[in-house]
C-alpha positions as CSV (number, residue, x, y, z in Angstrom):
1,X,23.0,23.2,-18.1
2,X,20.7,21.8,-15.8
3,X,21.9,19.0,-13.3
4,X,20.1,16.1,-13.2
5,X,17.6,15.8,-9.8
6,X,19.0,13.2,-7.2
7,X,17.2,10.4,-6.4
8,X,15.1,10.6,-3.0
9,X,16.2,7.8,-0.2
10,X,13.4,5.4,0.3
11,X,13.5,2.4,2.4
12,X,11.6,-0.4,1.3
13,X,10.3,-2.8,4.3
14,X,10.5,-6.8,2.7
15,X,8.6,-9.2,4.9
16,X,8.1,-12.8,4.5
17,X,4.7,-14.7,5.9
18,X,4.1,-18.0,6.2
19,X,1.9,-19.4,4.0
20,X,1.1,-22.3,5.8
21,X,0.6,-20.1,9.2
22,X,-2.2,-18.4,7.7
23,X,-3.4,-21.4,5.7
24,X,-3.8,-23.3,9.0
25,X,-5.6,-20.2,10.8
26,X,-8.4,-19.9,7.8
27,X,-8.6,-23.5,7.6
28,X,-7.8,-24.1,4.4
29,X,-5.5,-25.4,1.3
30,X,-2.1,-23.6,1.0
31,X,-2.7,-23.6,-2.8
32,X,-6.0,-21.6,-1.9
33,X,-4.4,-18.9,0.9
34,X,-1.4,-18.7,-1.9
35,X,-4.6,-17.8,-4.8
36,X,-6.8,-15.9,-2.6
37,X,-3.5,-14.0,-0.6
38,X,-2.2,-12.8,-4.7
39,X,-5.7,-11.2,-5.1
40,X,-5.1,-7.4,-4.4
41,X,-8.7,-7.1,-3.0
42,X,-8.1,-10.0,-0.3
43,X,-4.7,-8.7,0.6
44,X,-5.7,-5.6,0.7
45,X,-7.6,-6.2,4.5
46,X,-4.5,-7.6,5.9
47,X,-1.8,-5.1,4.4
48,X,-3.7,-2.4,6.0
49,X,-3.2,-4.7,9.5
50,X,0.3,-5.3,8.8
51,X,1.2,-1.7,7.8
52,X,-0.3,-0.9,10.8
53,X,2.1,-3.2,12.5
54,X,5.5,-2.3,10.7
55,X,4.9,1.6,10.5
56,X,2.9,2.0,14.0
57,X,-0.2,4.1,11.8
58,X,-4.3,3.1,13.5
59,X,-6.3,1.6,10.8
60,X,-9.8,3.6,10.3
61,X,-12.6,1.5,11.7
62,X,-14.4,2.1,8.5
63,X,-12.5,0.5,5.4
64,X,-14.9,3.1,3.3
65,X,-13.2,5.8,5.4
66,X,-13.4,9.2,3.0
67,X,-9.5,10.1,4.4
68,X,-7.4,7.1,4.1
69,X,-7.0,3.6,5.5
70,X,-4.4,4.9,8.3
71,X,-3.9,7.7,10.8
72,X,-0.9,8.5,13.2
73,X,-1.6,11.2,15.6
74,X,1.7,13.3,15.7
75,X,0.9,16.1,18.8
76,X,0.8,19.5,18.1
77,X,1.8,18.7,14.3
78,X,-1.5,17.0,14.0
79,X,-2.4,13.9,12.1
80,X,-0.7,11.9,9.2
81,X,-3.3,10.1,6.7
82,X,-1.6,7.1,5.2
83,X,-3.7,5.3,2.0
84,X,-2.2,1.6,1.7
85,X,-2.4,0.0,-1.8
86,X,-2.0,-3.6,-3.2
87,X,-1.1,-4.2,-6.4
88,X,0.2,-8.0,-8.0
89,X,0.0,-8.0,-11.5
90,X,-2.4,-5.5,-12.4
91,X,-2.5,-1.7,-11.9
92,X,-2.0,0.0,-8.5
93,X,-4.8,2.7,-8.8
94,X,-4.5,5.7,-6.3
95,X,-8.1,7.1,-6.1
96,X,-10.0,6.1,-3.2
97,X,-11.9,2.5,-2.9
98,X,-15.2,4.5,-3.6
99,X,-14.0,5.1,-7.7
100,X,-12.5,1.8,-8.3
101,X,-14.4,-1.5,-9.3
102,X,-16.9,-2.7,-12.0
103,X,-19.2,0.6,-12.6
104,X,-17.1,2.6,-10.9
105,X,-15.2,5.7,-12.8
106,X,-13.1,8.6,-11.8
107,X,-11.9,11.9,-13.1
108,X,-8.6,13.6,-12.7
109,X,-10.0,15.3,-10.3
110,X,-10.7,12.5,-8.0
111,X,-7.9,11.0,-8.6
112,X,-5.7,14.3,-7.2
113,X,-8.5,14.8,-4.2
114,X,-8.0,11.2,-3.4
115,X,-4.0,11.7,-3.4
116,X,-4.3,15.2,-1.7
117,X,-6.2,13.7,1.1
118,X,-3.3,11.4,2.7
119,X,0.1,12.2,3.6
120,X,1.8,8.6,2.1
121,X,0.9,6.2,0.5
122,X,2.1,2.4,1.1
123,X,2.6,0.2,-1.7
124,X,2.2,-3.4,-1.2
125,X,3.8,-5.2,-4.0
126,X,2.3,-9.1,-4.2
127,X,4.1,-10.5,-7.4
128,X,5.9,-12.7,-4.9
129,X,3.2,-13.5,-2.2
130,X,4.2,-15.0,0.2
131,X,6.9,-12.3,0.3
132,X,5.6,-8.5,0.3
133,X,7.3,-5.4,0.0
134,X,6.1,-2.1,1.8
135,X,7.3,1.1,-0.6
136,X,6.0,4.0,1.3
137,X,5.4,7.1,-0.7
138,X,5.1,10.5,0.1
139,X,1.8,11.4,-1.5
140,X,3.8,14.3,-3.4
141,X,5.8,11.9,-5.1
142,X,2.4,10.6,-6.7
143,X,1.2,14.0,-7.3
144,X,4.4,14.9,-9.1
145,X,3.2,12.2,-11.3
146,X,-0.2,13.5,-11.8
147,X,0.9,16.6,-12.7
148,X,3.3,15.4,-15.2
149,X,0.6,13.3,-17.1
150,X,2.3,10.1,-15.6
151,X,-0.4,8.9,-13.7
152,X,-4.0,8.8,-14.5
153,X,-7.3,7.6,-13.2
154,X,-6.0,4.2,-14.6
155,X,-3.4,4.0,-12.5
156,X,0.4,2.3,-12.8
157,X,1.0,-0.7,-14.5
158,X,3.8,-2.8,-12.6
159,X,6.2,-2.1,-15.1
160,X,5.2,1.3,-15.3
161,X,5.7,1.5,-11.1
162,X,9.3,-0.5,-11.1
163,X,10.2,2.2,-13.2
164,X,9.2,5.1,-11.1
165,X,11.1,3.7,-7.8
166,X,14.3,2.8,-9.9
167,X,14.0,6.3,-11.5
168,X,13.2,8.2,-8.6
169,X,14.8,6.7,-5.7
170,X,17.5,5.4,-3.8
171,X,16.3,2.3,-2.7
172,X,17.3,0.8,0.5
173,X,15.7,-2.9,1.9
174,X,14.7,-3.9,5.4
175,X,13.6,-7.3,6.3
176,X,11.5,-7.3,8.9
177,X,9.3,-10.1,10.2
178,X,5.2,-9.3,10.6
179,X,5.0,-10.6,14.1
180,X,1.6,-12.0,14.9
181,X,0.0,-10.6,17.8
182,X,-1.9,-12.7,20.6
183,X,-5.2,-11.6,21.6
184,X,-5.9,-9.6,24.4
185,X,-7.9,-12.9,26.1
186,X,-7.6,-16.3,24.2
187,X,-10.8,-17.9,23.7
188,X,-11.2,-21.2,26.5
């Protein structure tokens, strides 16, 4: 009889932002930063910032960067792409930038090149902007999937992605606060 395969530890990093913080910086509505903030596309600019705060990865300077949207140099062991991905009530597609939107397709085989090509992936869950929650997945984990016909060029649904953490892993929270960093001179 075969045992059942445990469940792989992942801690998931919840942070809170304030609404009205960043309502006040753009200069407009709270209504609007709370519309535009739920909009995977929009988000998607800042998550990369604040993954890059919370898990100490360099953005690429390019956001049409053929890797990833993240790099940590590790020494001798070399370097550590990280993807980061948005999702709110839509599907969380894993292929890079280049295959998704209006006109844009991909095969299988993007799909596993664009996996193949990072190390992890963060998942930034928005269904309760403006609370996000970080799940950072070892690219494996999604190629697993792949593999097993459980995730396609169309991606995950968020039903579809609940179930894969609650099936796969032993889920552990964090709350961590974003801090917002001063610039290197203030503006007189």
């Amino acid at each position: 009889m075969k045992s059942p395969t445990s469940k792989r530890p992942l801690t998931v990093v919840r942070s809170v932002v304030s609404l009205e913080d960043i309502a006040n910086a753009l200069r407009i509505s709270s209504a609007d930063a709370l519309e535009k903030f739920q909009d995977p596309r929009v988000a998607s600019w800042f998550a990369e910032i604040w993954g890059e705060t919370l898990f100490g990865f360099r953005r690429h300077p390019s956001s049409n960067n053929p890797g990833s949207d993240g790099k940590m140099a590790l020494g001798p062991i070399g370097r550590f792409e990280i993807s980061v991905r948005c999702f709110n009530r839509h599907n969380i597609k894993f292929q890079k930038s280049k295959f998704i939107g209006s006109g844009r397709t991909a095969t299988s085989n993007d799909l596993i090149e664009s996996v193949e090509a990072v190390e992890r992936v963060v998942i930034v869950d928005l269904r309760e902007f403006p609370v996000l929650y970080f799940y950072p997945i070892d690219s494996k984990d999604i190629l697993r999937e792949i593999r097993q016909d459980r995730l396609t060029a169309n991606g995950l649904t968020p039903r579809r992605f609940d179930a894969l953490i609650s099936s796969n892993y032993e889920v552990t929270s964090v709350e961590i606060e974003i801090p917002i960093p001063e610039p290197a001179s203030a503006p007189q």
